[in-house]
DOTIDO-188643 format. One line per 5 residues: their letters; for each residue x, y, z of N, C-alpha, C. Coordinates in nm, 3 decimals, padded with zeros to 5 digits. Example, Ala and Ser with C-alpha at 12.3 -4.5 7.8 and 13.67 -1.06 7.14 Angstrom:
<pts>
as	01.319 -00.569 00.780 01.230 -00.450 00.780 01.320 -00.330 00.780  01.285 -00.225 00.708 01.367 -00.106 00.714 01.290 00.003 00.787 $
</pts>
This chain:
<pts>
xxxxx	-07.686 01.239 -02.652 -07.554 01.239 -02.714 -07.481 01.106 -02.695  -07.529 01.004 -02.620 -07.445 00.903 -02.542 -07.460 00.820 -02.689  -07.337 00.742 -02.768 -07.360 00.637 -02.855 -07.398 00.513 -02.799  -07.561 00.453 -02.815 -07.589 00.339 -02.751 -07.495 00.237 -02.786  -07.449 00.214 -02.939 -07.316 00.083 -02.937 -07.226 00.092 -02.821 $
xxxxx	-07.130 00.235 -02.820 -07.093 00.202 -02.736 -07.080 00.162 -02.622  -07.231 00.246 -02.540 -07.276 00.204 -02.420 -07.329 00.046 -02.396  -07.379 -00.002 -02.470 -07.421 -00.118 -02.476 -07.282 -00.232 -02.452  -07.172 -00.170 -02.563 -07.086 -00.273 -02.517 -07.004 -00.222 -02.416  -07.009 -00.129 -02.324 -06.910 -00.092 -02.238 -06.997 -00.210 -02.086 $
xxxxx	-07.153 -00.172 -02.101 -07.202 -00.250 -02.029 -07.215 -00.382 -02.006  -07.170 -00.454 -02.158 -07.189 -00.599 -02.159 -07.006 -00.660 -02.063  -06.922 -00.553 -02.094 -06.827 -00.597 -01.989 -06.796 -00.512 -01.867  -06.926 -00.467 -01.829 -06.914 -00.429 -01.677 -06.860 -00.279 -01.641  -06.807 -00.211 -01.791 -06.738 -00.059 -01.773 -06.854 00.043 -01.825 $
xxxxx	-06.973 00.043 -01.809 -07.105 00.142 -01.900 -07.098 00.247 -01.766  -07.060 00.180 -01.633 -07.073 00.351 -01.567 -06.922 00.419 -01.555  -06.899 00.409 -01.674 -06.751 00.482 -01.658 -06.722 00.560 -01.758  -06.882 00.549 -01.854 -06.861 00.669 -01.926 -06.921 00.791 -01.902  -06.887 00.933 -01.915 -06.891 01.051 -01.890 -06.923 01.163 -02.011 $
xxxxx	-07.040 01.208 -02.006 -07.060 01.308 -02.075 -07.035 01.437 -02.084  -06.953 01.519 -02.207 -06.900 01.612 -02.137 -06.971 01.767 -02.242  -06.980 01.839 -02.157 -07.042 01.966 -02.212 -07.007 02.025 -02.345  -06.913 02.062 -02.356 -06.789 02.140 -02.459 -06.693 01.978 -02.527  -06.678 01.934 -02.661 -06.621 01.867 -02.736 -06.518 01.841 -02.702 $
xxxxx	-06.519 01.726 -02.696 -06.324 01.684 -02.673 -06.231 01.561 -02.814  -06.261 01.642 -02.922 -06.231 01.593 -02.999 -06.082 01.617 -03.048  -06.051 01.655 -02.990 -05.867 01.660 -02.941 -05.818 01.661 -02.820  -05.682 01.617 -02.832 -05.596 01.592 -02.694 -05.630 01.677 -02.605  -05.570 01.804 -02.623 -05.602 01.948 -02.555 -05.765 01.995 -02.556 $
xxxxx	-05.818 01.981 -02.597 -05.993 01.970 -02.566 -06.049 01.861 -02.519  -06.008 01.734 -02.500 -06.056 01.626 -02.362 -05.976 01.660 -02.244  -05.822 01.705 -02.261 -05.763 01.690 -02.120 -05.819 01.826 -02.044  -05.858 01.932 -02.158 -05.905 02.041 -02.045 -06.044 02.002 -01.988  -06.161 01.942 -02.069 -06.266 01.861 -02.008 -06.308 01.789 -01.911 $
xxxxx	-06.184 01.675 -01.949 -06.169 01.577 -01.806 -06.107 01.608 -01.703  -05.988 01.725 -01.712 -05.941 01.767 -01.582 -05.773 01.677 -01.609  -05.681 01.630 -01.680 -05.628 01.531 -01.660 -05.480 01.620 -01.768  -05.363 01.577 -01.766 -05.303 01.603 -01.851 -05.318 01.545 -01.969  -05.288 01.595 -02.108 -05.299 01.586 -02.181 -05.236 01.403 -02.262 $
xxxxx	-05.089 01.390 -02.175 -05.044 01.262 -02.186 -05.137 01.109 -02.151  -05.263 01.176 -02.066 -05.360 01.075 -01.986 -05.450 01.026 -02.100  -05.477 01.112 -02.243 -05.583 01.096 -02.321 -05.537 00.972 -02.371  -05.625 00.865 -02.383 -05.599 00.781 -02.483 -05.636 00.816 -02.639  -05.529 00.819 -02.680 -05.607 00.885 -02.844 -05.615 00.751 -02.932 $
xxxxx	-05.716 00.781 -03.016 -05.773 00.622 -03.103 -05.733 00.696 -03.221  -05.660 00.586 -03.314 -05.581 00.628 -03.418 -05.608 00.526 -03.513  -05.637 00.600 -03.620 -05.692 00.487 -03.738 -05.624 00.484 -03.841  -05.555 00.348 -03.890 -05.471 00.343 -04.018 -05.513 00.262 -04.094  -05.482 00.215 -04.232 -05.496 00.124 -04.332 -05.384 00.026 -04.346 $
xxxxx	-05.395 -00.114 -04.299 -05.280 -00.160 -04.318 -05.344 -00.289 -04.366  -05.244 -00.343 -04.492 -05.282 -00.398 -04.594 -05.447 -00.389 -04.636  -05.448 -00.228 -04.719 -05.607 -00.221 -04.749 -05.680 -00.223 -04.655  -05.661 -00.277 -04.502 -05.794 -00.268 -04.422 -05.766 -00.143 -04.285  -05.885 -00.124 -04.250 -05.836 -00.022 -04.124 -05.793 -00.157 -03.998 $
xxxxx	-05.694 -00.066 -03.938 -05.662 -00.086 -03.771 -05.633 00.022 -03.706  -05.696 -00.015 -03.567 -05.676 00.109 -03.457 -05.566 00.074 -03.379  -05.472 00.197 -03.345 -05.397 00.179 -03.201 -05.491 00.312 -03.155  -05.456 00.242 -03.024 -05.490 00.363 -02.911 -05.321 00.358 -02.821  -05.324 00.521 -02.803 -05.196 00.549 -02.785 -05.220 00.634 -02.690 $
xxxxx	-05.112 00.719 -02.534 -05.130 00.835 -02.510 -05.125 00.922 -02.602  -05.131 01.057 -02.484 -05.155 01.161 -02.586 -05.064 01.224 -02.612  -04.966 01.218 -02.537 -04.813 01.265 -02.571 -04.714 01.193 -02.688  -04.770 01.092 -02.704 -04.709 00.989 -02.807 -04.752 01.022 -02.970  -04.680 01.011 -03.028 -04.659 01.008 -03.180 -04.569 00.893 -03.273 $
xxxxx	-04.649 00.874 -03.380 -04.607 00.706 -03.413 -04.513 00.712 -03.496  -04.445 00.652 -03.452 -04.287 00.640 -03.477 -04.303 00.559 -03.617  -04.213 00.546 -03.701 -04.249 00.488 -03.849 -04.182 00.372 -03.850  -04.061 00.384 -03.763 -04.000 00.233 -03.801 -04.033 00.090 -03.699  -04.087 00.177 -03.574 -04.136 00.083 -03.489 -04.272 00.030 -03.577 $
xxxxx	-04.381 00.139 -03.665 -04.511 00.081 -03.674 -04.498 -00.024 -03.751  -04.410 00.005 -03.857 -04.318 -00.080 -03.989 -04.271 -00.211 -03.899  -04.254 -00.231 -03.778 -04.202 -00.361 -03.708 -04.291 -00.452 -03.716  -04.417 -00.368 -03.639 -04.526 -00.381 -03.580 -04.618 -00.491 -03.676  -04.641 -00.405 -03.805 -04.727 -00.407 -03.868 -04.696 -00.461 -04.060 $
xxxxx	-04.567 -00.417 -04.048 -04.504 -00.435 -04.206 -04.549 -00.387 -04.332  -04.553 -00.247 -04.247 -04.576 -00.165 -04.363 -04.606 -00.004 -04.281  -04.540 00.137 -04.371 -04.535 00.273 -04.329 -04.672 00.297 -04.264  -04.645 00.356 -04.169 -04.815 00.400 -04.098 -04.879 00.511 -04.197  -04.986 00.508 -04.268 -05.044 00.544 -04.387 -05.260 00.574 -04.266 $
xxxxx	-05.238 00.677 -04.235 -05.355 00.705 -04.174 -05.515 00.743 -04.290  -05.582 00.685 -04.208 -05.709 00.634 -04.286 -05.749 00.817 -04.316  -05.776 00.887 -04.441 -05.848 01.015 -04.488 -05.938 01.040 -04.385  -05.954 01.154 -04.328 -06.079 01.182 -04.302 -06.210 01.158 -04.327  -06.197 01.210 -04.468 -06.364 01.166 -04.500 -06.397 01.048 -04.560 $
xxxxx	-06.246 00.945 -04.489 -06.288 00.782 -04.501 -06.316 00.707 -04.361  -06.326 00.795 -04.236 -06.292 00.743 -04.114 -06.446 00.695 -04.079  -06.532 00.760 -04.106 -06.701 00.722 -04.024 -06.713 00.562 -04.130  -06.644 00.576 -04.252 -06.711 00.481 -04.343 -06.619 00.354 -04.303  -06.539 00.350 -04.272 -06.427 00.245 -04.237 -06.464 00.250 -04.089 $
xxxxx	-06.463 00.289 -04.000 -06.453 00.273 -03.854 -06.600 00.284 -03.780  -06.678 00.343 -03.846 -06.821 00.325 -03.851 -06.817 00.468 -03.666  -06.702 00.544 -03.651 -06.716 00.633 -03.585 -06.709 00.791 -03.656  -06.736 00.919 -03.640 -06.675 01.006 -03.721 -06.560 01.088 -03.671  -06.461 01.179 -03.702 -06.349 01.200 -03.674 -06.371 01.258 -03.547 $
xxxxx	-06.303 01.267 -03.459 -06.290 01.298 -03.282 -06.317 01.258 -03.210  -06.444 01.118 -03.260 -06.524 01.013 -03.178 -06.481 00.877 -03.172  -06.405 00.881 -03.278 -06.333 00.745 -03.274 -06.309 00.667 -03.149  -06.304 00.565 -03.132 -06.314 00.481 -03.018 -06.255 00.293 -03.007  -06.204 00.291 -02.925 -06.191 00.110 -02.933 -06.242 00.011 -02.904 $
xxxxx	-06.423 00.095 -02.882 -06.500 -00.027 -02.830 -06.621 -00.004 -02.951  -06.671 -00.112 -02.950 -06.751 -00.153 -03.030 -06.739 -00.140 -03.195  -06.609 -00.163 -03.190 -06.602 -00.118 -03.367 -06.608 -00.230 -03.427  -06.619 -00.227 -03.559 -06.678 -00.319 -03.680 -06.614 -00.437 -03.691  -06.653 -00.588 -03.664 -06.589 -00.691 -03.671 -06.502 -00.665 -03.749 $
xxxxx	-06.367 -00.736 -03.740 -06.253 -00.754 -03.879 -06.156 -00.651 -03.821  -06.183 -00.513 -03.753 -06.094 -00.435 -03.739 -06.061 -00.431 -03.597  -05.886 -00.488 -03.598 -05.799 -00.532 -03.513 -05.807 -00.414 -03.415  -05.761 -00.422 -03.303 -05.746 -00.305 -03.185 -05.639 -00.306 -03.108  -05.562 -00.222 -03.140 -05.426 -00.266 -03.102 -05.380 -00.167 -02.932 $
xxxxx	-05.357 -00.214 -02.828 -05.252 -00.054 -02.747 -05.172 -00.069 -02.752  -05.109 00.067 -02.711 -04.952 00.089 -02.727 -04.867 00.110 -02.538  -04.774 00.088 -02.526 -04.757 00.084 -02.410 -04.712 00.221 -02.335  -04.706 00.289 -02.428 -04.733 00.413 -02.395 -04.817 00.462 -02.281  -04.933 00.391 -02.254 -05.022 00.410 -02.174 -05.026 00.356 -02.106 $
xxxxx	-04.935 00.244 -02.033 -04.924 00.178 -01.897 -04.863 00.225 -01.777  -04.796 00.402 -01.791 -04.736 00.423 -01.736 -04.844 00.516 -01.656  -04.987 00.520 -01.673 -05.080 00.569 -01.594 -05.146 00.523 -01.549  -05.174 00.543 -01.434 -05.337 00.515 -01.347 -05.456 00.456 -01.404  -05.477 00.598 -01.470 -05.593 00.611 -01.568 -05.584 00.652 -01.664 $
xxxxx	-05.658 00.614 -01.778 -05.623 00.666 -01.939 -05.813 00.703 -01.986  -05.797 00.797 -02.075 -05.938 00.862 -02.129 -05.982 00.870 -02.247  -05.998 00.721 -02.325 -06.013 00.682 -02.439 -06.169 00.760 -02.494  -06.172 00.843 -02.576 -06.334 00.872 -02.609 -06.440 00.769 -02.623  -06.534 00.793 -02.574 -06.683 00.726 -02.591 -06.745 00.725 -02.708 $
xxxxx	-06.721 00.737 -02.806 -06.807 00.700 -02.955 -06.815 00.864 -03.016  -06.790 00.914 -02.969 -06.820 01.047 -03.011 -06.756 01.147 -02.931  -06.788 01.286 -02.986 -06.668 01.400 -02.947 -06.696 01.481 -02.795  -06.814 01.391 -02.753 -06.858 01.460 -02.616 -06.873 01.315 -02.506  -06.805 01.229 -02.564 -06.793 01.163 -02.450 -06.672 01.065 -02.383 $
xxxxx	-06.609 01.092 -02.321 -06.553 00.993 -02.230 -06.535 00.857 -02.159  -06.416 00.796 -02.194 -06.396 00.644 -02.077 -06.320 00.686 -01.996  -06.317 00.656 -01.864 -06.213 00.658 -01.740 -06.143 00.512 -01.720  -06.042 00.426 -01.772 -06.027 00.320 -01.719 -05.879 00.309 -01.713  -05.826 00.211 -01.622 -05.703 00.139 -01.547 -05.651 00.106 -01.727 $
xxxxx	-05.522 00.123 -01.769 -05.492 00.046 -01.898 -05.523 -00.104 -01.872  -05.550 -00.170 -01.728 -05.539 -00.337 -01.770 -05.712 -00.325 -01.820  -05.790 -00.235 -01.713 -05.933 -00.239 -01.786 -05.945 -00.229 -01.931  -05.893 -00.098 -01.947 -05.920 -00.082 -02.103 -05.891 -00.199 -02.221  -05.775 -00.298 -02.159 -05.720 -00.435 -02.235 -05.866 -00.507 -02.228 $
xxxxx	-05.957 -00.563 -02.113 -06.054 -00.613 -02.118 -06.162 -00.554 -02.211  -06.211 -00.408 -02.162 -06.329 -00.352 -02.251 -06.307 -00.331 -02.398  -06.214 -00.378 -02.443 -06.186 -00.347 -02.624 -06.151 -00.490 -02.694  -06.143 -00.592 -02.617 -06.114 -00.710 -02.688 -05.996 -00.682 -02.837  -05.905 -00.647 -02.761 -05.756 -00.610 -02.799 -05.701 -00.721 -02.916 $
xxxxx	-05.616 -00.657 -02.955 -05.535 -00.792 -03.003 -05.414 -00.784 -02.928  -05.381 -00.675 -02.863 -05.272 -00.692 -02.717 -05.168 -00.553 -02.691  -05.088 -00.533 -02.688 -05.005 -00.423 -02.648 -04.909 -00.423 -02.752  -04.839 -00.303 -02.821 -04.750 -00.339 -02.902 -04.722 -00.172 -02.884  -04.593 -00.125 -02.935 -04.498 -00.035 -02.937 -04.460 00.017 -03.043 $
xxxxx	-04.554 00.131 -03.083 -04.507 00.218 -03.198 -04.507 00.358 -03.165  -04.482 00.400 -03.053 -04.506 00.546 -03.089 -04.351 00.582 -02.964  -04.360 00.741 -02.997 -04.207 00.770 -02.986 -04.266 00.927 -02.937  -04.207 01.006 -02.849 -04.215 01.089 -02.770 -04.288 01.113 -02.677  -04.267 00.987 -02.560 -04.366 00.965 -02.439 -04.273 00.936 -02.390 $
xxxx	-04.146 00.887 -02.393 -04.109 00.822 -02.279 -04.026 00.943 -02.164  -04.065 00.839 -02.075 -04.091 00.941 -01.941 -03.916 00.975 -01.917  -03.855 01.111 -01.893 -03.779 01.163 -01.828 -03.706 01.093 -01.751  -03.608 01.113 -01.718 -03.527 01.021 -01.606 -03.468 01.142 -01.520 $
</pts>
C-alpha cells in the first residue's frame, strides 16, 4: 500500500521513517484522527485548488476552513476547488490521498499557519492508508514549500 514516490521522496530528505501505515482509511479528518490517535485539529489536510487554470495545494489543519477573502489576498482570485474526478489527473494523487510531497513539478505547495500552533501535524502519505508524523518546521523542509501563508478561518485558538 506504501506510495513508492512518496516514500522515495520522504527519504531523499531524511523523513521516509515517519511514515505510518494504517489499517482502516483515513481519508478524512475524522477517519485519520481516529487512526492516528490525535485530535482532529492535528490532521494536516492537503487541499487542492485551481488558481489561474493551474492546480495549487495548501495544507491546512483540520479544524480550519478557507476563508474566501483571505485566499483572494493570498492568491487573487475566489478559492474555486479542483472537481473530484479532476484531482488524480491534476495532482497525480486520488481523492483522500492527496499529499504535499512529491507532487508534479509546476504545482506550488503552499502552508497555512494554522498548523504552527502544534507539535505535530499528520499530513497523508500518498494515499488513504497512510500517514506523515512531522514538527510543522519539518513538514516546511519535506515539501519544498513555497512558504506559509494565511487563508483559513475557524482554528484560531480560544483565549
Amino acid at each position: 500500500m506504501i506510495n513508492e514516490k512518496v516514500k522515495n521522496w520522504l527519504n531523499e530528505r531524511g523523513f521516509g521513517d515517519r511514515l505510518t501505515e494504517h489499517d482502516e482509511t483515513i481519508d478524512t479528518v475524522e477517519h485519520a484522527a481516529q487512526q492516528i490517535g490525535c485530535s482532529e485539529a492535528e490532521i494536516a489536510k492537503t487541499l487542492s485548488f485551481i488558481v489561474e487554470e493551474k492546480p495549487v495545494i495548501v495544507v491546512m489543519a483540520g479544524d480550519g476552513r478557507v476563508n474566501s477573502s483571505k485566499f483572494k489576498a493570498q492568491f487573487h482570485t475566489k478559492p474555486s476547488m479542483i472537481p473530484r474526478d479532476k484531482v488524480e489527473e491534476l495532482t497525480g494523487f486520488l481523492p483522500g490521498g492527496v499529499c504535499p510531497f512529491g507532487v508534479p513539478t509546476g504545482i506550488p505547495v503552499w502552508l497555512d499557519v494554522s498548523m504552527k500552533r502544534f507539535e505535530y501535524v499528520h499530513p497523508a502519505g500518498g494515499n488513504e492508508f497512510m500517514s506523515v508524523k512531522l514538527t510543522p518546521d519539518e513538514l516546511e523542509k519535506a515539501t519544498d514549500s513555497e512558504g506559509w501563508c494565511d487563508v483559513c478561518k475557524g482554528w484560531e485558538e480560544k483565549s
